[in-house]
N, CA, C and O atoms as a GROMACS GRO file, in nm:
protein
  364
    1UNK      N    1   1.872   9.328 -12.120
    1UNK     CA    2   1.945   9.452 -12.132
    1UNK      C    3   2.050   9.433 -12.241
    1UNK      O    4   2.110   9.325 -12.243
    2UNK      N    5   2.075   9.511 -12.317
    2UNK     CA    6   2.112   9.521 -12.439
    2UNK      C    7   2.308   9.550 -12.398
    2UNK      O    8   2.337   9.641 -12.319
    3UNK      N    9   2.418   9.466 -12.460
    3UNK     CA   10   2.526   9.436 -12.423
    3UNK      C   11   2.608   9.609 -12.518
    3UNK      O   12   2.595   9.671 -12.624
    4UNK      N   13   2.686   9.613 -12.392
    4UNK     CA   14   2.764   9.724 -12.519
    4UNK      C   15   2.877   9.715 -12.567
    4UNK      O   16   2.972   9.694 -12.491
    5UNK      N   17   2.892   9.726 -12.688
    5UNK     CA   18   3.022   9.629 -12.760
    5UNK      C   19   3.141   9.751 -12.775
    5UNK      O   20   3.120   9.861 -12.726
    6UNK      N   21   3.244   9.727 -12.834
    6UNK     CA   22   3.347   9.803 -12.888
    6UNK      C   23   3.347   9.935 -12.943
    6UNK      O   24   3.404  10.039 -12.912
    7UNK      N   25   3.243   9.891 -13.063
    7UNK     CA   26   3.207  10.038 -13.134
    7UNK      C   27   3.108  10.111 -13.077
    7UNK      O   28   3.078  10.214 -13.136
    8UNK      N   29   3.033  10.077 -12.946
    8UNK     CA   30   2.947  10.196 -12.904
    8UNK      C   31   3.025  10.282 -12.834
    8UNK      O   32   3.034  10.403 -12.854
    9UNK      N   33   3.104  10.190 -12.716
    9UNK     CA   34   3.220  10.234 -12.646
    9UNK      C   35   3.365  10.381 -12.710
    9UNK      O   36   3.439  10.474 -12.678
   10UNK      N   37   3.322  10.308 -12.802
   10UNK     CA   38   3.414  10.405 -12.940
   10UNK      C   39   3.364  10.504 -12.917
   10UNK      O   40   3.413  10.591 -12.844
   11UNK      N   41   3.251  10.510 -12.978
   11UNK     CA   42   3.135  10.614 -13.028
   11UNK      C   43   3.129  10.727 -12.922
   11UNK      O   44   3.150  10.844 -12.953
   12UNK      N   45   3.093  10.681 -12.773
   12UNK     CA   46   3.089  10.764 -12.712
   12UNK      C   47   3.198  10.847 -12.660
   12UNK      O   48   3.195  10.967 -12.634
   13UNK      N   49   3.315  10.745 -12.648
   13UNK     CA   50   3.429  10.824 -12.630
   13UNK      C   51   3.485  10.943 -12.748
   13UNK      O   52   3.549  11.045 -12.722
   14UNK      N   53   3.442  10.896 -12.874
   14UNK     CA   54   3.448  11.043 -12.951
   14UNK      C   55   3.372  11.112 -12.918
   14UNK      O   56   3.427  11.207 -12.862
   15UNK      N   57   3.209  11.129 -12.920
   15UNK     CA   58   3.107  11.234 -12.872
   15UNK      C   59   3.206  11.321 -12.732
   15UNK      O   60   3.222  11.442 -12.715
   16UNK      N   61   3.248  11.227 -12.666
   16UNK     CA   62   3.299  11.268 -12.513
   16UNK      C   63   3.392  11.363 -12.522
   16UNK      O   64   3.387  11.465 -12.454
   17UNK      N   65   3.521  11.329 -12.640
   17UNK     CA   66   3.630  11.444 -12.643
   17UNK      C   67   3.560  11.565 -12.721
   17UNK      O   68   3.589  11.681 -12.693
   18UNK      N   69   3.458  11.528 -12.830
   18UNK     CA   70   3.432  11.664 -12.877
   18UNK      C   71   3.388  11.762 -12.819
   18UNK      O   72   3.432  11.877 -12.827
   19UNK      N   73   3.271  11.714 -12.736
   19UNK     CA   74   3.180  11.767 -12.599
   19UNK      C   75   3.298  11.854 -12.527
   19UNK      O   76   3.306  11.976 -12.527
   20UNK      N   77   3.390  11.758 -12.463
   20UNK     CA   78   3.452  11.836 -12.346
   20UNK      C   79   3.565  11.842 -12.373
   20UNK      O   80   3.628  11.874 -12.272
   21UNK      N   81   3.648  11.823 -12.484
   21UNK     CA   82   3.780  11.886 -12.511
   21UNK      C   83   3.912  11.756 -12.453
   21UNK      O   84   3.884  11.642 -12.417
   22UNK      N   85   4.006  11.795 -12.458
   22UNK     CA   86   4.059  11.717 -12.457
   22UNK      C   87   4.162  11.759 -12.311
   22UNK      O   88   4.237  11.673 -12.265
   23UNK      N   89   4.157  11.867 -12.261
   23UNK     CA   90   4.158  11.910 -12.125
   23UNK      C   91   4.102  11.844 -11.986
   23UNK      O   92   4.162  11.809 -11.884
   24UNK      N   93   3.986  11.841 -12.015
   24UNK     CA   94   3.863  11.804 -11.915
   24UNK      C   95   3.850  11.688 -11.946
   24UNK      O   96   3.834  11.621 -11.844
   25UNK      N   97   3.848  11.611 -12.062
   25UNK     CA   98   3.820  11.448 -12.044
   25UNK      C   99   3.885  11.378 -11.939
   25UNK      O  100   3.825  11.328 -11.844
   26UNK      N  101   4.021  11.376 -11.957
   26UNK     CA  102   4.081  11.297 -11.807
   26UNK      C  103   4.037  11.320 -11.680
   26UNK      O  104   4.031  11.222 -11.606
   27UNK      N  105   3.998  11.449 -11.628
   27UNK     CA  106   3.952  11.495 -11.510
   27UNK      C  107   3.778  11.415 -11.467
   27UNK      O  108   3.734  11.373 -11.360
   28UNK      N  109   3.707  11.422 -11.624
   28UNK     CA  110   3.597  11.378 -11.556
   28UNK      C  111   3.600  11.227 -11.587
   28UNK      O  112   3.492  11.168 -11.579
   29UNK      N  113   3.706  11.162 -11.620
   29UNK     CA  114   3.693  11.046 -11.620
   29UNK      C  115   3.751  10.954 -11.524
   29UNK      O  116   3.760  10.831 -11.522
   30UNK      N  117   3.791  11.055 -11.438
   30UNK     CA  118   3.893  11.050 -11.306
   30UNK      C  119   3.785  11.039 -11.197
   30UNK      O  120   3.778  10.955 -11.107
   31UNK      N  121   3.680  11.174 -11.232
   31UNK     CA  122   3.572  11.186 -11.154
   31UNK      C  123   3.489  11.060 -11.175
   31UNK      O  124   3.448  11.002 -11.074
   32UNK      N  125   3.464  11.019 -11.278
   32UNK     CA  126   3.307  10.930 -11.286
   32UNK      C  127   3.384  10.772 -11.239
   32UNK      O  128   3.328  10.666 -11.212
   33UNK      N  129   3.540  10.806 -11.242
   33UNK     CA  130   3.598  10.622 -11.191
   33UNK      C  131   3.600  10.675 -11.068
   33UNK      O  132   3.700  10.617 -11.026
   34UNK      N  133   3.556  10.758 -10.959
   34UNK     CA  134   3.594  10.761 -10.806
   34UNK      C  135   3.435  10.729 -10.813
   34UNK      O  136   3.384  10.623 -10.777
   35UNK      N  137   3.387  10.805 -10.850
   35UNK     CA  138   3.238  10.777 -10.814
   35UNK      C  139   3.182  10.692 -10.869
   35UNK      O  140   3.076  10.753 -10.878
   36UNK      N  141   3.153  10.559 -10.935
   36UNK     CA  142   3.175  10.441 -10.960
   36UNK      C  143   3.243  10.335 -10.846
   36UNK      O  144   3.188  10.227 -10.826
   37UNK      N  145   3.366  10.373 -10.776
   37UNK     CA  146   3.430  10.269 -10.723
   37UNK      C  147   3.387  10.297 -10.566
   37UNK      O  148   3.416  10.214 -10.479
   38UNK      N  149   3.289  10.467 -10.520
   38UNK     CA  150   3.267  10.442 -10.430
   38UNK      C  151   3.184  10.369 -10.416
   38UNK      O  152   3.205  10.261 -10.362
   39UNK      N  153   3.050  10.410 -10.462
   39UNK     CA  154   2.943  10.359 -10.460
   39UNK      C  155   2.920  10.220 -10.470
   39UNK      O  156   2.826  10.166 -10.411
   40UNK      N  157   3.039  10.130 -10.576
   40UNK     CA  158   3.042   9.982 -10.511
   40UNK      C  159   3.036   9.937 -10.382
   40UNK      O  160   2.968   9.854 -10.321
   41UNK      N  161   3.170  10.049 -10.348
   41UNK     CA  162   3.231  10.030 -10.216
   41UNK      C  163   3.088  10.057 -10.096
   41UNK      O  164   3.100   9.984  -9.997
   42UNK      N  165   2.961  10.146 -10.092
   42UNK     CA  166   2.882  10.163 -10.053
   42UNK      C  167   2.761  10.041 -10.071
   42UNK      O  168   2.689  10.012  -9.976
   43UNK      N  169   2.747   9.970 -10.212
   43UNK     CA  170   2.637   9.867 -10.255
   43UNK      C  171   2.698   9.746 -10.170
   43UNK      O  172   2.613   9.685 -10.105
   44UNK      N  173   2.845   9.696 -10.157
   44UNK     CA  174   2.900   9.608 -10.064
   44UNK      C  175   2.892   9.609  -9.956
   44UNK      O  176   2.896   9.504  -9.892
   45UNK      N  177   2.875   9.761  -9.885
   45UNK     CA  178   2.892   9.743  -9.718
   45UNK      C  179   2.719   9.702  -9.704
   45UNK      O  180   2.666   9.600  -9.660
   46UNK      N  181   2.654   9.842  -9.767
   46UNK     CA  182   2.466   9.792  -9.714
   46UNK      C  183   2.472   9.628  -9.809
   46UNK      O  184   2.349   9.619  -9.818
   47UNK      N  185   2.514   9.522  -9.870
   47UNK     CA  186   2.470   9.415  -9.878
   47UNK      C  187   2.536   9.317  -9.773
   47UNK      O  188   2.502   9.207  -9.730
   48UNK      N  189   2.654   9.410  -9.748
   48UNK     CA  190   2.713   9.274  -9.641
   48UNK      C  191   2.656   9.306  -9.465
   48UNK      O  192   2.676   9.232  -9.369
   49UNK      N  193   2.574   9.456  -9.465
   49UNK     CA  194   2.544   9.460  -9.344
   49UNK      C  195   2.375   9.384  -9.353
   49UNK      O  196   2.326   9.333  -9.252
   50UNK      N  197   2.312   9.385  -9.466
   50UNK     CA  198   2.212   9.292  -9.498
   50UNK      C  199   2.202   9.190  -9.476
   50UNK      O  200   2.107   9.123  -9.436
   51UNK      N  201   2.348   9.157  -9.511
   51UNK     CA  202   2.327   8.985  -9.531
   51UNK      C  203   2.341   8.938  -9.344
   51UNK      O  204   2.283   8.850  -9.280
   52UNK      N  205   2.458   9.056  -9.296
   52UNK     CA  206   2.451   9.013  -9.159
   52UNK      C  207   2.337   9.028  -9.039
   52UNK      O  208   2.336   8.977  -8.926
   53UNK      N  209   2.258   9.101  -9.093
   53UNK     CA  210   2.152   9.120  -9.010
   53UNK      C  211   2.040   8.980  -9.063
   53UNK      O  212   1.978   8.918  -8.976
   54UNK      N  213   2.027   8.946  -9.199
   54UNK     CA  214   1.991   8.822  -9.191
   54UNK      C  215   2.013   8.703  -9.052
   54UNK      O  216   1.956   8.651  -8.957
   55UNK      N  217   2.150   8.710  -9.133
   55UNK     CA  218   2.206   8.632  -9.019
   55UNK      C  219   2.148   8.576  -8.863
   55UNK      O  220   2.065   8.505  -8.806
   56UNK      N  221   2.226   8.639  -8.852
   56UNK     CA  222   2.146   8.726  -8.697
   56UNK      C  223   1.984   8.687  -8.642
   56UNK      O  224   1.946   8.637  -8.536
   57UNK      N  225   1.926   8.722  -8.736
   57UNK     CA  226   1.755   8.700  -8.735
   57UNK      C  227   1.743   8.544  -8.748
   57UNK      O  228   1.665   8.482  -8.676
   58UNK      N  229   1.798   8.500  -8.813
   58UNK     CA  230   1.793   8.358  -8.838
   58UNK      C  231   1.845   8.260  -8.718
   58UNK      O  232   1.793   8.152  -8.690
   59UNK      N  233   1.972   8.326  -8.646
   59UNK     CA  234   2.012   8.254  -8.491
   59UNK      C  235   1.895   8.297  -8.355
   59UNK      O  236   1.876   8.247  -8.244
   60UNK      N  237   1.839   8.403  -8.421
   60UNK     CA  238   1.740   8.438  -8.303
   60UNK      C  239   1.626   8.351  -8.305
   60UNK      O  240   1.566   8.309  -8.206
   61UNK      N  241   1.600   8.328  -8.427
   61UNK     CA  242   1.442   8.226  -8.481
   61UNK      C  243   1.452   8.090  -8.433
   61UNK      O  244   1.352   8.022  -8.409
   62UNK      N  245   1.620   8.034  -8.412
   62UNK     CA  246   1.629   7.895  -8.404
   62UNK      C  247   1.595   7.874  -8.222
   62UNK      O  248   1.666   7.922  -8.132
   63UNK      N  249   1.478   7.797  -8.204
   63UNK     CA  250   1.473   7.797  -8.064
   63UNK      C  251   1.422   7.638  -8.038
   63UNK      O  252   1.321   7.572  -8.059
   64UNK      N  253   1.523   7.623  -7.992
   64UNK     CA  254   1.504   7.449  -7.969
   64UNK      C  255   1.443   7.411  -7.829
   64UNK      O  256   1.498   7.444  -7.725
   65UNK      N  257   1.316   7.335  -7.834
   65UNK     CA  258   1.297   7.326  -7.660
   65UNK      C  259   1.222   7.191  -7.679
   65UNK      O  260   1.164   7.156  -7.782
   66UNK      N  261   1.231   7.133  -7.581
   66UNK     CA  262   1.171   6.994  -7.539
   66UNK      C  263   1.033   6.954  -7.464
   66UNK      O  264   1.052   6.917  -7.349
   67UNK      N  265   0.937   6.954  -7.494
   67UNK     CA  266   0.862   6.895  -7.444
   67UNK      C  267   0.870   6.821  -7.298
   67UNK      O  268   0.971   6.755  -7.274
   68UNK      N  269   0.759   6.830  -7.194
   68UNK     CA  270   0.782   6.808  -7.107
   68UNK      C  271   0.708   6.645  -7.109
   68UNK      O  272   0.621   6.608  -7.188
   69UNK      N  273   0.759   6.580  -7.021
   69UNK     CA  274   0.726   6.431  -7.031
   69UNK      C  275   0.555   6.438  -7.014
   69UNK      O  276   0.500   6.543  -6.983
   70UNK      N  277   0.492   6.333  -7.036
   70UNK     CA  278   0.288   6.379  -6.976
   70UNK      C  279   0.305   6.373  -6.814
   70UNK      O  280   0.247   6.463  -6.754
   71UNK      N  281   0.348   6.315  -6.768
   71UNK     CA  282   0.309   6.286  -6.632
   71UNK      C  283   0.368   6.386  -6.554
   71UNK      O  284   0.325   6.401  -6.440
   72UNK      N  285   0.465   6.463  -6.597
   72UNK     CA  286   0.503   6.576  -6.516
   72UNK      C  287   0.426   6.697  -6.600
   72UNK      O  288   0.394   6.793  -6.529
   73UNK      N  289   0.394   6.707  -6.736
   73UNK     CA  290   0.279   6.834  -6.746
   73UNK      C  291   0.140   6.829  -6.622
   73UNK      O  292   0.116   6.924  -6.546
   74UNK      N  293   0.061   6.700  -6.625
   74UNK     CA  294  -0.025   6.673  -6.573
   74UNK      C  295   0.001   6.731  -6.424
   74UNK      O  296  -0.062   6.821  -6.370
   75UNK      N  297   0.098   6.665  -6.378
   75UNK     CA  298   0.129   6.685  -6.228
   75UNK      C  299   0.108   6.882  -6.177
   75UNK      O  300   0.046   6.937  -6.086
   76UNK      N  301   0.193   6.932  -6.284
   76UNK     CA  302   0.218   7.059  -6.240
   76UNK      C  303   0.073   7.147  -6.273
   76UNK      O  304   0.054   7.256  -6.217
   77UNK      N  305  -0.021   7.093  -6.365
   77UNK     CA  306  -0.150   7.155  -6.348
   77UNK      C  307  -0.230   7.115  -6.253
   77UNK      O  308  -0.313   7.194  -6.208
   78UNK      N  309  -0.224   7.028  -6.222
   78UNK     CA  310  -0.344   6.985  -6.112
   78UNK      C  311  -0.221   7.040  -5.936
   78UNK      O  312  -0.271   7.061  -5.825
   79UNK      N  313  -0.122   7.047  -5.956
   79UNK     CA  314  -0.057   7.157  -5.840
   79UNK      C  315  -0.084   7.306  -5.860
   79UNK      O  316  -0.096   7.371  -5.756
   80UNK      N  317  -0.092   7.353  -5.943
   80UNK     CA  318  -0.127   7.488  -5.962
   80UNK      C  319  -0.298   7.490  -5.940
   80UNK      O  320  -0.336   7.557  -5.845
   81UNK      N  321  -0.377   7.438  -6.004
   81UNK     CA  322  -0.518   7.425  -5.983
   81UNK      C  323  -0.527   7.372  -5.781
   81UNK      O  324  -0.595   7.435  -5.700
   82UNK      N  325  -0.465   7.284  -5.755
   82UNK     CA  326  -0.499   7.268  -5.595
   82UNK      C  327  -0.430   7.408  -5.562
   82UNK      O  328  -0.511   7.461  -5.485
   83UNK      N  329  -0.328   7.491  -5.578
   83UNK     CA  330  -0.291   7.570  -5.483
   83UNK      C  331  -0.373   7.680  -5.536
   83UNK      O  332  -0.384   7.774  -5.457
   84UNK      N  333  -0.450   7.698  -5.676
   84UNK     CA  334  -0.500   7.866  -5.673
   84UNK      C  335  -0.676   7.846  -5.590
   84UNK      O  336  -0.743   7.942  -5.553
   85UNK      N  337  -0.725   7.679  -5.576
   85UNK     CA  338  -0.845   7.683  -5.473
   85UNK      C  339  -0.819   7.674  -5.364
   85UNK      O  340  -0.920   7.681  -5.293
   86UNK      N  341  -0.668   7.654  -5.275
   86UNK     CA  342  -0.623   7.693  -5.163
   86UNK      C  343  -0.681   7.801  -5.122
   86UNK      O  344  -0.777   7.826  -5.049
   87UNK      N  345  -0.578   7.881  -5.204
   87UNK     CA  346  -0.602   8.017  -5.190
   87UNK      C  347  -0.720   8.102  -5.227
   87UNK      O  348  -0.746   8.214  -5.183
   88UNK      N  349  -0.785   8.035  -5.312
   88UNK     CA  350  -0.924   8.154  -5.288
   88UNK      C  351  -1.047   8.080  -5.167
   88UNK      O  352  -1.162   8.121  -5.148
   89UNK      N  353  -0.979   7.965  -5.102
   89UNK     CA  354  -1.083   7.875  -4.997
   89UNK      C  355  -1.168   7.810  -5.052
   89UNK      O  356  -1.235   7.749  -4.969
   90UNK      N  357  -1.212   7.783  -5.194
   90UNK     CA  358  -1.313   7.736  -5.258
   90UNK      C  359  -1.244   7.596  -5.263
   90UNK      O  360  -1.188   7.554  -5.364
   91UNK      N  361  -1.254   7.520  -5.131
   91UNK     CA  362  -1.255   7.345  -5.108
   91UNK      C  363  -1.386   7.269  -5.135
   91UNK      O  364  -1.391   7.147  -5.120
   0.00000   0.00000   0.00000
């Protein structure tokens, strides 16, 4: 993207007073600096509510869990397998 130097800056600010007089320039340059400084003020909140919902997603993802030792996985399937042929009588 092409940098804008001194004399374009110039340039347009003459086009600008001829255009709109020398009445109305301050007013809309009053206007285009509010609307400019909101809209930052708007690109900052949706990036910082972005960044916090990142956030967020990223403490939900972290899920730390441990493995169960073998001899107690083993144990608790062959207890569930004896109690569901309990219960349907198939000894």
């Amino acid at each position: 993207m092409p940098s804008i130097g001194p004399l374009e800056i110039l340039f347009v600010g003459i086009i600008a007073l001829i255009v709109f007089g020398p009445q109305r320039l301050p007013e809309i340059a009053r206007t285009i600096g509010q609307t400019l400084a909101e809209f930052r003020r708007q690109a900052a909140e949706v990036r910082s509510e972005f960044e916090s919902g990142l956030d967020d997603d990223l403490d939900d993802d972290v899920v730390v869990t441990h493995p169960d030792p073998p001899e107690a996985a083993g144990s608790e399937a062959t207890d569930s397998a004896a109690t569901d042929s309990a219960a349907s009588g198939n000894d």
